[in-house]
C-alpha positions as CSV (number, residue, x, y, z in Angstrom):
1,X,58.4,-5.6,-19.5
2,X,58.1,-4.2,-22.9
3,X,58.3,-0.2,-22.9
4,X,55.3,1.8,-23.8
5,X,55.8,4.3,-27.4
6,X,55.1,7.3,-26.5
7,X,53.5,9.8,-29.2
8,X,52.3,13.7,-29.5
9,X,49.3,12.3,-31.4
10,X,47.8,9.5,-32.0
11,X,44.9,9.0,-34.7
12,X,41.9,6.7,-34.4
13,X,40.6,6.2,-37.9
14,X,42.4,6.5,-41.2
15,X,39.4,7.9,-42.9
16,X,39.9,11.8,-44.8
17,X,39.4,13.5,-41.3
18,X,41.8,11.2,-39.5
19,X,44.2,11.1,-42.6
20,X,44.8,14.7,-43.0
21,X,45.5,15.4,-39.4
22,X,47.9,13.0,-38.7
23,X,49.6,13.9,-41.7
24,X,49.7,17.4,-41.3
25,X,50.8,16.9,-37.4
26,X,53.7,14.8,-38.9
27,X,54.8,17.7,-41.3
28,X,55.1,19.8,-38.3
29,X,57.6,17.7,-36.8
30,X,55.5,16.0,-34.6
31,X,55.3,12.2,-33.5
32,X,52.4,10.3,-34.8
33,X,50.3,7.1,-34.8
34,X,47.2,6.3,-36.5
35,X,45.5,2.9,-35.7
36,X,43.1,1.8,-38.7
37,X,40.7,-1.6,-37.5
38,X,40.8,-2.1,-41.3
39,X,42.7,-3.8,-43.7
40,X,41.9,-1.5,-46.2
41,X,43.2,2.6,-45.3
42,X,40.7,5.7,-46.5
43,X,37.5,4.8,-43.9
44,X,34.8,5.5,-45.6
45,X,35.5,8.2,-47.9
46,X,37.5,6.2,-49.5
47,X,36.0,2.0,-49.4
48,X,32.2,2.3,-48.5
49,X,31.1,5.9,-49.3
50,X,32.3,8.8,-51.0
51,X,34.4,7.5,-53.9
52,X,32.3,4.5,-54.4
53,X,29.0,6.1,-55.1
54,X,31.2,8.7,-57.2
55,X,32.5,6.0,-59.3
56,X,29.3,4.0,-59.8
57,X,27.5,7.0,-61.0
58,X,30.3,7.8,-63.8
59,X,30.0,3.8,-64.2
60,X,26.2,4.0,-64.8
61,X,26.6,7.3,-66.7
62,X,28.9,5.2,-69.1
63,X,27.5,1.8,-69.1
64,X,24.0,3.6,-70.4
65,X,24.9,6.3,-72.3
66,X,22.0,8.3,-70.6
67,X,23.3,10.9,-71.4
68,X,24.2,10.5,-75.2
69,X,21.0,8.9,-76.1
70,X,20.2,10.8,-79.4
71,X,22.8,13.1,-79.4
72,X,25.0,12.1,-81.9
73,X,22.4,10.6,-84.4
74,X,23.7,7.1,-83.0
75,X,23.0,5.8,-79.7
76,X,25.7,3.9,-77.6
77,X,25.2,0.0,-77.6
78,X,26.7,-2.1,-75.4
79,X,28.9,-5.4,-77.3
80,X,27.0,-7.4,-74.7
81,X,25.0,-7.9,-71.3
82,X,25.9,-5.5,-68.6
83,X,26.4,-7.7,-65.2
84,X,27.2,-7.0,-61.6
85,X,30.8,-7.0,-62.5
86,X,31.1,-4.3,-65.4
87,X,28.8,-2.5,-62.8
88,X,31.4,-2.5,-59.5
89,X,34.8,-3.3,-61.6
90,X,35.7,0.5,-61.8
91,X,34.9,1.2,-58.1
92,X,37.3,-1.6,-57.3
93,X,39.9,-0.1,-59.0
94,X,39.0,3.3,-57.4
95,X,38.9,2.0,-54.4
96,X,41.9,-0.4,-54.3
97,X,44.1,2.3,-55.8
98,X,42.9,5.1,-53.4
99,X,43.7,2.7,-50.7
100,X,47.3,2.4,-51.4
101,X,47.4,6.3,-51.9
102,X,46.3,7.3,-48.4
103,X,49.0,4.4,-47.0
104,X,51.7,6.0,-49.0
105,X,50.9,9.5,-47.9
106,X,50.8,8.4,-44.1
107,X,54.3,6.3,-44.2
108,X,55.9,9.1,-46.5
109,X,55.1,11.7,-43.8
110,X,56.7,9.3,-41.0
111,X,53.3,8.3,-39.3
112,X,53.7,4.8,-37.5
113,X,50.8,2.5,-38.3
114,X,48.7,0.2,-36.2
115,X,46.4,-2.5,-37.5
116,X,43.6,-3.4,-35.2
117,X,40.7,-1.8,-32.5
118,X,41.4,1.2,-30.6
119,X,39.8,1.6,-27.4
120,X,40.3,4.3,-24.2
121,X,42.3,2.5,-21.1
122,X,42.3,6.5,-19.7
123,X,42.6,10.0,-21.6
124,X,46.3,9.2,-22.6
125,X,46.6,5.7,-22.7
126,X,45.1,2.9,-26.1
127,X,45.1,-0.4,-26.3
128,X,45.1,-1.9,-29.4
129,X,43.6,-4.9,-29.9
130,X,44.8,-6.9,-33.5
131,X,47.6,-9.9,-34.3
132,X,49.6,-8.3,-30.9
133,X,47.7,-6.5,-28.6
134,X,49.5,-3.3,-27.4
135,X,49.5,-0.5,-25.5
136,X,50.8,3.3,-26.7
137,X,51.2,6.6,-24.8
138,X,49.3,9.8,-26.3
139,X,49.7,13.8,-25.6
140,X,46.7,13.9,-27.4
141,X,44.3,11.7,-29.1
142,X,42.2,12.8,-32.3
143,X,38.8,10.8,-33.0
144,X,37.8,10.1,-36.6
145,X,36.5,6.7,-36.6
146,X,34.0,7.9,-39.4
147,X,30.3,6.7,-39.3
148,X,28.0,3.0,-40.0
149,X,25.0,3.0,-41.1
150,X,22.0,2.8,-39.0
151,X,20.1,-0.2,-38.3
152,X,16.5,-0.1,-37.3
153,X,15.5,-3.3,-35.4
154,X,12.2,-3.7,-37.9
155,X,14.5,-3.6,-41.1
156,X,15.7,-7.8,-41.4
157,X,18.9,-6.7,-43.4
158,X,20.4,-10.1,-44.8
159,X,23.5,-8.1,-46.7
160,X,22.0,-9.9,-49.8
161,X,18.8,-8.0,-50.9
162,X,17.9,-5.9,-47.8
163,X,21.4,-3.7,-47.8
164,X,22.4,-0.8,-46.3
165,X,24.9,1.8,-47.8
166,X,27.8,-0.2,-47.3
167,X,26.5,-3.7,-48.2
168,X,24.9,-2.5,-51.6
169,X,29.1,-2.3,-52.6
170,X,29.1,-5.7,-52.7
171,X,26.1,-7.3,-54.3
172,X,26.6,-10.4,-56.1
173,X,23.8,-10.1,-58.9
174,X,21.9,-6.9,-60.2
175,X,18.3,-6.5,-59.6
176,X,15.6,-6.0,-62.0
177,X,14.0,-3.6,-59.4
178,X,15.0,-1.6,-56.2
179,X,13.4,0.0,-53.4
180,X,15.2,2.5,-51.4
181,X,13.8,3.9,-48.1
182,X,14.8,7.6,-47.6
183,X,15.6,10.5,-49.5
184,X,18.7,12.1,-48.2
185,X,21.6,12.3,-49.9
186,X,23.1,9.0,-50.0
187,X,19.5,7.5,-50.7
188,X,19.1,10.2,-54.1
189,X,22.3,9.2,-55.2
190,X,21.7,5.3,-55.2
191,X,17.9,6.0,-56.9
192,X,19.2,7.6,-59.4
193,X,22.3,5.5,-60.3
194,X,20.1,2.3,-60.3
195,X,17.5,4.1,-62.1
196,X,20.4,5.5,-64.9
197,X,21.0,1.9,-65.4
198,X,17.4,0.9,-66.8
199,X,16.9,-0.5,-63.0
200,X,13.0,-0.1,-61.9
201,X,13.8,2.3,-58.8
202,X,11.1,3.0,-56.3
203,X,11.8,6.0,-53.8
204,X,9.5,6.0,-50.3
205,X,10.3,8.7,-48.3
206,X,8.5,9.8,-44.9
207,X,8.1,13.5,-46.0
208,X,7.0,15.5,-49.0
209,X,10.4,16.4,-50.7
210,X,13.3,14.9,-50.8
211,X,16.9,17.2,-49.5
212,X,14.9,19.2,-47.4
213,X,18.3,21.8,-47.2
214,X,18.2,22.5,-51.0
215,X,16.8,25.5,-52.9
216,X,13.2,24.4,-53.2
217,X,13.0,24.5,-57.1
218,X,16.4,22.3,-57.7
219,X,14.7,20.0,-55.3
220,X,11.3,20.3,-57.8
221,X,13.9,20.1,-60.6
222,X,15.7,16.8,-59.4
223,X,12.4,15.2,-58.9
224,X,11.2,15.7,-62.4
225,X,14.4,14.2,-63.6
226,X,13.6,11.6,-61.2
227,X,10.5,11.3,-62.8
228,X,11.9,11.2,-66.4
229,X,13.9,8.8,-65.6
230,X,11.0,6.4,-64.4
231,X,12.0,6.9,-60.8
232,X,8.8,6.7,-58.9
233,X,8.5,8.7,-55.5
234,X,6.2,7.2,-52.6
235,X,6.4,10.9,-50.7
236,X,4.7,11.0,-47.1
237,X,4.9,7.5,-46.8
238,X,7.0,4.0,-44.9
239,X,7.6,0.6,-45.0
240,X,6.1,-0.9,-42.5
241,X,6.1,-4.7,-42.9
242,X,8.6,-7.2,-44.8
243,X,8.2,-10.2,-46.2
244,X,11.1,-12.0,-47.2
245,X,10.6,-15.4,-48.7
246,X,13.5,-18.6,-48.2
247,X,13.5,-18.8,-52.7
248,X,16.2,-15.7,-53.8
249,X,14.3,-15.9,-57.1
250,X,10.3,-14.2,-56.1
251,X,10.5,-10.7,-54.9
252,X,10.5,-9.3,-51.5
253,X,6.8,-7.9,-50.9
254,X,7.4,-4.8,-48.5
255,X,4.6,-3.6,-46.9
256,X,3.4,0.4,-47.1
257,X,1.8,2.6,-44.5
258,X,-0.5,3.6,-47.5
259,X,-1.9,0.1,-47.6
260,X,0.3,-0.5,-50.7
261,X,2.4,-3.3,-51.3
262,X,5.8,-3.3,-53.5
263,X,7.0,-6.7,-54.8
264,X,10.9,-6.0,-56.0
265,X,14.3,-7.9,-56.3
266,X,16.3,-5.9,-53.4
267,X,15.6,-3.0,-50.6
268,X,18.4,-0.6,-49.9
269,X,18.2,1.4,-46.1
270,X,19.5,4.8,-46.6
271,X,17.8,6.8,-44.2
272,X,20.8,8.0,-41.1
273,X,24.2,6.9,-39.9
274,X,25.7,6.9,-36.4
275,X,28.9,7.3,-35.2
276,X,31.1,4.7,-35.2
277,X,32.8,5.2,-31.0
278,X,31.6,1.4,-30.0
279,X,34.1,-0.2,-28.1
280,X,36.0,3.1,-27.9
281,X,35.2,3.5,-24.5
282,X,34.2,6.7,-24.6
283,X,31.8,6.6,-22.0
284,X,34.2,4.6,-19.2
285,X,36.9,8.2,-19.8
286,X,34.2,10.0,-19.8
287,X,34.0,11.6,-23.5
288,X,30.4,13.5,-23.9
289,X,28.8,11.7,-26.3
290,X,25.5,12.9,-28.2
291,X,22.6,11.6,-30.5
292,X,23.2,8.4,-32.8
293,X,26.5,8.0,-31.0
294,X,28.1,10.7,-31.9
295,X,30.7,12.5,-29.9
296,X,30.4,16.2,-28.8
297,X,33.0,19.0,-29.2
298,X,33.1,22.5,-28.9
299,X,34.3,24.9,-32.1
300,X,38.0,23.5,-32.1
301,X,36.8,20.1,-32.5
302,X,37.8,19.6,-29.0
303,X,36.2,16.8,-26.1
304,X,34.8,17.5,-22.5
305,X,38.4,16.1,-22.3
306,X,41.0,18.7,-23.5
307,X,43.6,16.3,-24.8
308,X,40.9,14.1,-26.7
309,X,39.8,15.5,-29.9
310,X,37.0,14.2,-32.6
311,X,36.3,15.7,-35.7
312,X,34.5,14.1,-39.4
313,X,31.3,11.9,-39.5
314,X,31.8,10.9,-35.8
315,X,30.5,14.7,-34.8
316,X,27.5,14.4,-36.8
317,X,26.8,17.6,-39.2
318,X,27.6,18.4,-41.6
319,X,29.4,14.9,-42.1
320,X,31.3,15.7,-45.7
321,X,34.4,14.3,-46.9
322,X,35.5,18.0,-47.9
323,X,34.5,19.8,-44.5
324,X,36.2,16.4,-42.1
325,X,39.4,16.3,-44.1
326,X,39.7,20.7,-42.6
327,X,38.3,19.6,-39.8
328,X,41.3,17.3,-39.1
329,X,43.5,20.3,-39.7
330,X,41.7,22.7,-37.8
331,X,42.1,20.1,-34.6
332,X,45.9,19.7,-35.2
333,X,46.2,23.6,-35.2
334,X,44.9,23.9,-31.9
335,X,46.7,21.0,-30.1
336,X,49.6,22.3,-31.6
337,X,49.2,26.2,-31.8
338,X,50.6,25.9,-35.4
339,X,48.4,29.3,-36.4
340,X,47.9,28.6,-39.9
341,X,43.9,27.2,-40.0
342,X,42.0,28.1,-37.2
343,X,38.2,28.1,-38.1
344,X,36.1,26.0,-40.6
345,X,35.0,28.1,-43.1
346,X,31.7,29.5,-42.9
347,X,31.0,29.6,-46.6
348,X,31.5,26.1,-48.5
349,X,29.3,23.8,-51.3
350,X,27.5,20.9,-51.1
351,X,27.6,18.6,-53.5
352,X,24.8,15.9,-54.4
353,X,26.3,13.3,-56.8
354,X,22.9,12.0,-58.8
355,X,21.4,11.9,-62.2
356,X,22.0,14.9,-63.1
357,X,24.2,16.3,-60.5
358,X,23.4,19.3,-58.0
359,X,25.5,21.4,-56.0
360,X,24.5,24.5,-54.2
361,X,26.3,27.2,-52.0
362,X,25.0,29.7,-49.9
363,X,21.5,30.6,-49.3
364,X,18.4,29.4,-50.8
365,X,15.7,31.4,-51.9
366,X,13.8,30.2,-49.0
367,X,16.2,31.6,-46.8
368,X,16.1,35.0,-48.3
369,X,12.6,35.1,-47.5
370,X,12.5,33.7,-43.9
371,X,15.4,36.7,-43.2
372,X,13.6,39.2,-45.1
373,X,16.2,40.2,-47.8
374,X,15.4,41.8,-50.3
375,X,16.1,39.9,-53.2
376,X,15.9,38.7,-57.0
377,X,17.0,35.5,-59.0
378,X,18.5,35.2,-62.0
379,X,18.1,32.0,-64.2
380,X,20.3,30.3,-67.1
381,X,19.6,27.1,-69.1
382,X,22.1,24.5,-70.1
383,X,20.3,24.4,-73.8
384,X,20.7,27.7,-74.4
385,X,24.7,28.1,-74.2
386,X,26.8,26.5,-76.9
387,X,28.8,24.2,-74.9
388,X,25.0,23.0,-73.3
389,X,24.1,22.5,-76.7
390,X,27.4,20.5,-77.5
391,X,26.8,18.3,-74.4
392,X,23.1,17.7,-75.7
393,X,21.8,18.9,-72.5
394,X,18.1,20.4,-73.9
395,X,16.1,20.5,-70.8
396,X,17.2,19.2,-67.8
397,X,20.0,21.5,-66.2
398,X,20.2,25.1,-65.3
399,X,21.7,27.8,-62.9
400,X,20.2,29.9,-60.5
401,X,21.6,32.9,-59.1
402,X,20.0,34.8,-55.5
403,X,20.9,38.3,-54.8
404,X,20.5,41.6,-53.1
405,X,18.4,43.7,-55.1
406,X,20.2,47.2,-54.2
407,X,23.8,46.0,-54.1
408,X,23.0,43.1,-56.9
409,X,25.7,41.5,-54.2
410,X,25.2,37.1,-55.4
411,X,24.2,35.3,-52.0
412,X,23.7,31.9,-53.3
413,X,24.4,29.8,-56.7
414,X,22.4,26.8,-57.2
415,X,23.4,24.5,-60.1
416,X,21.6,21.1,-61.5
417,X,22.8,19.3,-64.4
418,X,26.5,18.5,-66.0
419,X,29.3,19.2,-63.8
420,X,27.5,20.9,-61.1
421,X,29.6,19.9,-58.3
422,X,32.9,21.4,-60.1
423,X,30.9,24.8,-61.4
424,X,29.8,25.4,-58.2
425,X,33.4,26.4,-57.1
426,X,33.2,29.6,-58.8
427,X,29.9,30.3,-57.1
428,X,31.5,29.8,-53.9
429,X,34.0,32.5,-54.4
430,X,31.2,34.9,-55.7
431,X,29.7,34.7,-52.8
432,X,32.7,34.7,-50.2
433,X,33.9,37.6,-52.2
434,X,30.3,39.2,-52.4
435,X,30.8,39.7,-56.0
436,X,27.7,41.4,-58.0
437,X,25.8,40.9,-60.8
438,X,27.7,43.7,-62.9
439,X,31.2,41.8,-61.9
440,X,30.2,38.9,-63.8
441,X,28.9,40.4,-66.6
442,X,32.2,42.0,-66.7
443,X,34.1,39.0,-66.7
444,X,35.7,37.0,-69.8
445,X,35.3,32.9,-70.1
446,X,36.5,30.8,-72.5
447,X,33.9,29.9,-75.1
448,X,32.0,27.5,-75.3
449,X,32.1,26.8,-72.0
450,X,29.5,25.9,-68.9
451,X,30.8,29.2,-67.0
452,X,28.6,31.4,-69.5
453,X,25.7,30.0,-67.3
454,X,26.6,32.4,-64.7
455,X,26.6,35.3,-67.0
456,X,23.6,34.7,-68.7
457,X,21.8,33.9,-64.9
458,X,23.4,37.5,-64.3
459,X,21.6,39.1,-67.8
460,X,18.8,37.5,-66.5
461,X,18.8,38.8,-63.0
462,X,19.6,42.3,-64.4
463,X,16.0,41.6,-66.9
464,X,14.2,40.7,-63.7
465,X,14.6,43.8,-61.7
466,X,14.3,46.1,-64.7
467,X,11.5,44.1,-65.8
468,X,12.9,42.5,-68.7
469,X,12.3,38.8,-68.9
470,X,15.1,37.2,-70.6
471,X,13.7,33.8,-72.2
472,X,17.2,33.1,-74.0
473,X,20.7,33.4,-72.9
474,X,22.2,37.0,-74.7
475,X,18.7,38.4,-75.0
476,X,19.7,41.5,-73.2
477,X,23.0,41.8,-75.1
């Protein structure tokens, strides 16, 4: 009878979450296994989500010069017609390089790898069921099988022109026109790349505004870029019917609880994921599992079961590649009292990769109001600082600054335009740091650069409370 390997951990997904903690349980001298039911390593971070709708937006930022149009007295033609293939080819590479990455970085740190489907015989004991089925030992077990995207019954996806998230990687033609059915995240970010790329883009959404958990005037601000860019939002509104005809050539009519009707070449579902803990067995252990199959744990990323942790998508909120890869760590500290990350940080940015990009961290002005804070905002404009003028950015990005009136402490930084997901970094330490207004004043960037936006949002602030408005960046110099 073949013996049973025995391990101190063993990892169920090889996504960032599951990645990060089986590497960093292996640096600490500890033996571990991670089974991935892929061929592929990275989950979805890395094949279906984050890096691929990353790299398609630099692709569409490229491929149509959006953002050059006019800018240097010649616009950007493309030699000839843009397909399907100039449109994926640099997420392939992404993706198939990124791939090979996360496998190196598990076998250089000594983690044995299984390919195939994990599932729970008890709480220490997986089968794995691939080429050879198998059965290993664990101490404890970490689950970070990621998310898939949901599938309402009334939605007849065919993987060819109704798609979901992780379908719409692998179209075979481009469309002349798109309808995408919610306005989260993932659904912005598709709009807008399709609609950077000349693609007629229709949004229908079931509520009046779309990223409900931004600052309300970046959300105003990414719709009227929307807009500009001949993105057209069906707000308060679903589809409600489908019609799909046998010829791949007429449109797909969909059916509106407005009474309208859209005729357009594909349909993309972007409106929730759930956990991926199917044939886990989850339930026959008895792991506590939640809404949209999620699995619950308490603030060490722990299971009803102490020796079974879970931690990334597959715990629901807030389902970021940045906050699962700590969250993997976090987990590993407390199965193995290592003492060096105990606690997700309570301060970090969201990111919103679209056309133009937004990125926002800590509270919105919204917030200020609902707690009662005392507060002012401080504006700067992407057209009014040199390097915004460089960039040919003349009306659509800006910063905004929140803070305490009395203390002029910043509470939240809210960026839309170039770059806003890397700016925002130095908003997050503002804010961790409770810097003020008068610190950034006080503080020397290089020139030109994008960081001047948060000294001119600061001049601004400073204008507001003394009643000085300051309509150009350096007014108050």
């Amino acid at each position: 009878m073949q013996s049973v390997k025995k391990y101190d951990l063993v990892v169920i997904g090889s996504g960032p979450a599951g990645e990060k903690a089986a590497v960093k349980a292996a640096y600490f001298g500890y033996k571990v296994a991670l089974i991935e039911k892929e061929h592929k390593f990275g989950g979805a971070g890395v094949q279906t989500g984050t890096l691929p709708s990353k790299t398609l937006k630099e692709t569409a930022l490229y491929l149509s010069g959006i953002y050059q149009k006019g800018v240097f007295g010649v616009d950007k033609e493309i030699g000839r017609a843009t397909g399907v293939h100039d449109f994926l080819y640099r997420k392939n590479v992404v993706t198939n390089h990124m791939n090979k990455i996360v496998k190196y970085n598990l076998e250089k740190h000594g983690v044995d790898l299984y390919e195939g489907f994990a599932s729970f015989i008890d709480k220490h004991h997986l089968k794995i069921s691939g080429d050879l089925e198998q059965t290993i030992e664990s101490k404890y077990t970490l689950i970070a099988t990621g998310s898939y995207p949901y599938h309402p019954e009334y939605i007849p996806f065919d993987h060819k022109r109704v798609l979901d998230s992780d379908s719409i990687l692998s179209i075979t033609k481009f469309p002349k026109s798109i309808c995408v059915l919610g306005a989260g995240v993932i659904g912005c970010e598709y709009a807008t790349i399709f609609g950077a790329m000349g693609v007629k883009t229709y949004i229908v959404n079931d509520r009046d505004k779309i990223l409900g958990f931004l600052d309300s005037k970046i959300s105003e601000g990414l719709v009227d870029q929307m807009k500009k860019n001949d993105i057209k939002i069906l707000f308060n509104n679903s589809v409600i019917d489908f019609e799909l005809p046998d010829d791949d050539d007429k449109p797909l009519r969909l059916g509106l609880k407005s009474g309208e009707t859209l005729n357009v070449d594909m349909f993309l579902f972007a409106a929730g994921r759930s956990g991926q803990i199917k044939g886990l067995n989850c339930e026959g252990i008895g792991v506590k599992t939640g809404n949209r199959e999620t699995v619950v744990v308490n603030e060490k990323f722990q299971t009803n079961i102490p020796n079974i942790f879970a931690v990334g998508d597959v715990i629901g909120f807030p389902a970021l590649a940045s906050t699962s890869m700590e969250q993997g760590r976090i987990a590993v500290t407390h199965m193995f009292n290592t003492a060096d990350l105990e606690s997700l940080a309570d301060i970090f940015p969201y990111g919103i990769y679209t056309v133009p990009e937004v990125s926002m961290v800590g509270i919105t002005e919204e917030q200020a109001i609902e707690t009662k804070i005392d507060y002012g905002v401080g504006y700067s404009y992407y057209r009014d600082t040199a390097r915004g003028m460089i960039m040919g950015d003349t009306d659509s990005g800006y910063l905004k600054l929140i803070f305490e009136k009395k203390t002029k402490i910043v509470l939240g930084v809210h960026i839309i335009g170039h770059f806003a997901t890397e700016l925002i970094h130095y908003g997050m330490q503002l804010v961790r740091e409770q810097k003020t207004l008068d610190h950034l004043i006080a503080t020397v960037f290089n020139y030109p650069t994008l960081h001047d936006l948060y000294k001119y949002a600061s001049y601004d602030g400073l204008g507001n409370i003394a009643g000085k408005k300051v309509k150009k960046a350096g007014e108050l110099i």
